[in-house]
VOVEXVEX-470005 format. One line per 5 residues: their letters; for each residue x, y, z of N, C-alpha, C. Coordinates in steps of 0.05 Angstrom, whole numbers, padded with zeros to 5 digits. Layout:
<rs>
A> X,Y,Z,X,Y,Z,X,Y,Z  ...
</rs>
This chain:
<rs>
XXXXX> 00489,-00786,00138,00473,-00773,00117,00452,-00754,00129  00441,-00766,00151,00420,-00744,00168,00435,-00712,00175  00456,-00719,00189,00463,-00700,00198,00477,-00676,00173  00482,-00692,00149,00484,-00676,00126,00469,-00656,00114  00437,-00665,00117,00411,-00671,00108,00406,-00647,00125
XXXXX> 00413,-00650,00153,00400,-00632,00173,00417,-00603,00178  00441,-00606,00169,00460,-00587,00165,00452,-00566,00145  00447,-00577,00122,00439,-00561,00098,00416,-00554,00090  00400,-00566,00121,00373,-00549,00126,00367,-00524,00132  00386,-00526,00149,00399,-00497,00180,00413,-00483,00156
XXXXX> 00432,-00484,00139,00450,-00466,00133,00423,-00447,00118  00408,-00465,00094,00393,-00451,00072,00366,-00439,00089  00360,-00448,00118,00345,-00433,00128,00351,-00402,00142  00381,-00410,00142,00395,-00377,00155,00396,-00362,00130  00408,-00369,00114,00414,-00345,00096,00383,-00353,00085
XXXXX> 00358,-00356,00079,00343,-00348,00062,00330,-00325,00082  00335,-00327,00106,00328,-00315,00131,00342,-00287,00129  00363,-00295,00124,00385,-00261,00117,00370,-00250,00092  00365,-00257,00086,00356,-00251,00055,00330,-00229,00054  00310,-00247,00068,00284,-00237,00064,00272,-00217,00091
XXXXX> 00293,-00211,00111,00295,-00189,00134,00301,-00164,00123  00279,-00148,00115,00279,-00114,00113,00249,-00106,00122  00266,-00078,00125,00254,-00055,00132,00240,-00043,00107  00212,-00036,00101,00200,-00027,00089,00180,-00001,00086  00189,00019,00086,00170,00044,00086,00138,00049,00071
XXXXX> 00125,00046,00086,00100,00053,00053,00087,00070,00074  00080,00090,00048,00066,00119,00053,00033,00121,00042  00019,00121,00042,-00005,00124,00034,-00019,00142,00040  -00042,00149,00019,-00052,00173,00026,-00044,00200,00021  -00021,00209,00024,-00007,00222,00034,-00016,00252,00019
XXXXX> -00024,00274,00015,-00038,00296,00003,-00023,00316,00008  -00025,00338,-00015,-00013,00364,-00010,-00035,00376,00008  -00022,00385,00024,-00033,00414,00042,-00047,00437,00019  -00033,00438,-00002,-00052,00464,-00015,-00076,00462,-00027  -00083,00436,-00031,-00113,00428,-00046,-00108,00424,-00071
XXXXX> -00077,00430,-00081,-00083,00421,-00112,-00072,00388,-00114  -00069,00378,-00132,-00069,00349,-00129,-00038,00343,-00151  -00029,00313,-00133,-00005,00308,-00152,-00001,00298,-00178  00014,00306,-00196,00026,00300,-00226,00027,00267,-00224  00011,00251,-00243,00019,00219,-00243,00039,00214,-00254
XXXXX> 00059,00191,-00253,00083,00185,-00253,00084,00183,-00283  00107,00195,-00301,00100,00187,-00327,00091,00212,-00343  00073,00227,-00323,00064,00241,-00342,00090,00265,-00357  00081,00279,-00375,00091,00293,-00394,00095,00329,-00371  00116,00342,-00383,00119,00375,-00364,00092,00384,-00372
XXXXX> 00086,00389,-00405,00067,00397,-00406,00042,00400,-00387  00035,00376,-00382,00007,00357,-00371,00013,00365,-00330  00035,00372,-00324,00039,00386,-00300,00032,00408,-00298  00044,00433,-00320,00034,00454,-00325,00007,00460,-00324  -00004,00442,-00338,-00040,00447,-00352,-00049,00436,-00315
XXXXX> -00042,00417,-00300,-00053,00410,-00277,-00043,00432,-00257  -00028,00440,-00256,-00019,00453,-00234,-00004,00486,-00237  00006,00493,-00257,00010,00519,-00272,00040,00521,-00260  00050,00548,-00268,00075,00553,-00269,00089,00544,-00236  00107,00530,-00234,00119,00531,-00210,00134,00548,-00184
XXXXX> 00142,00540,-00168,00150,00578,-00149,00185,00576,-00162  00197,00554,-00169,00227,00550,-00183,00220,00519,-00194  00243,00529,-00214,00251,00499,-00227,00291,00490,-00229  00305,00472,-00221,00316,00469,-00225,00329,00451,-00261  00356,00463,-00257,00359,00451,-00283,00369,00423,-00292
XXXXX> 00363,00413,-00308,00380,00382,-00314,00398,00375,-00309  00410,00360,-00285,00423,00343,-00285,00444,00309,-00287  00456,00305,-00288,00466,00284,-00288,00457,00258,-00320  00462,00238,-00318,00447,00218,-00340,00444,00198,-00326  00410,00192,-00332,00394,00208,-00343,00389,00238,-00333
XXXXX> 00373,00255,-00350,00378,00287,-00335,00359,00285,-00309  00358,00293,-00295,00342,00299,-00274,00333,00325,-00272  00302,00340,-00272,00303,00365,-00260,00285,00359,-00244  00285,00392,-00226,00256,00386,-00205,00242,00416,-00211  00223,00409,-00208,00187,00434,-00207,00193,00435,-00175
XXXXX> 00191,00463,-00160,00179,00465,-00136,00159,00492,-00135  00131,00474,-00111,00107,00478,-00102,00107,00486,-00084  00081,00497,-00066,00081,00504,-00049,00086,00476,-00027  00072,00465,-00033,00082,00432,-00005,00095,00414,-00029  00111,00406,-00047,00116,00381,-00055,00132,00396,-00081
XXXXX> 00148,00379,-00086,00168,00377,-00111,00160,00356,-00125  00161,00365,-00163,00166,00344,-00180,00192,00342,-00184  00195,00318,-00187,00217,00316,-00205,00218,00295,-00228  00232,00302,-00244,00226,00298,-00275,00248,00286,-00287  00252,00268,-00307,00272,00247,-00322,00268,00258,-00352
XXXXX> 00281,00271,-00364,00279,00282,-00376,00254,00299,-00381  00232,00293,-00399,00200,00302,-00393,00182,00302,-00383  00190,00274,-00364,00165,00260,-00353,00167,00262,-00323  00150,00253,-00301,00142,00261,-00275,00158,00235,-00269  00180,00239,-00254,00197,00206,-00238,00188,00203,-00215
XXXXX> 00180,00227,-00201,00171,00230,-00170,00158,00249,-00163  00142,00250,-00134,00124,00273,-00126,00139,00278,-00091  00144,00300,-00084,00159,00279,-00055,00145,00310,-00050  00124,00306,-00022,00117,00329,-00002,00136,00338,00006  00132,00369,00016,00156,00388,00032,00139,00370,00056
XXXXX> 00168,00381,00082,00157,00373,00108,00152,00393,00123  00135,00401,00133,00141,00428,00151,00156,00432,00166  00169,00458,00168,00190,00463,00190,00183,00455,00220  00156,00457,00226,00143,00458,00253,00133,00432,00258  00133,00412,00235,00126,00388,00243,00160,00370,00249
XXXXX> 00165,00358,00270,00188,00350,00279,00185,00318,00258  00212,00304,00261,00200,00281,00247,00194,00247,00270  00174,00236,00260,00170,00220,00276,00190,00200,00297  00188,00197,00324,00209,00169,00333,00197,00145,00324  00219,00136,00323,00215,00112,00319,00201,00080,00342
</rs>
């Protein structure tokens, strides 16, 4: 019974072990280079416009749900039908990307 006991200790300690092993990215901080500031998640096209004014392009709706994107001078919206889904900075050409 021990060795049962002690078997089905090891197995549920490996796999909870497989389980809860990732890699996690978090970004903070993180600011446009041009001084103007990012669209909150949610918000409305309108309420991008009135914050930040006409864009340099916009792509058109895609897929379902539609997807479009606003692009800025450093950073892209992109948008779920009306609303702000994401803010993602350009990277500079001259900045290489980090090793790991």
């Amino acid at each position: 019974m021990l060795q049962k006991s002690m078997f089905v200790f090891i197995l549920s300690s490996l796999l909870l072990t497989g389980i809860t092993v990732a890699n996690t990215l978090i970004i903070d901080g993180v600011q446009p280079t041009d001084g103007s500031q990012y669209p909150l998640k949610g918000s409305a096209k309108a309420s991008v416009l009135a914050l930040l004014g006409e864009p340099l392009s916009k792509t058109q709706a895609v897929g379902e749900p539609p997807i479009s994107s606003w692009e800025y001078t450093s950073f892209v919206v992109y948008f779920e039908y009306d609303h702000v889904l994401h803010t993602v900075a350009k990277r500079s050409p001259s900045s290489p990307l980090p090793h790991p």
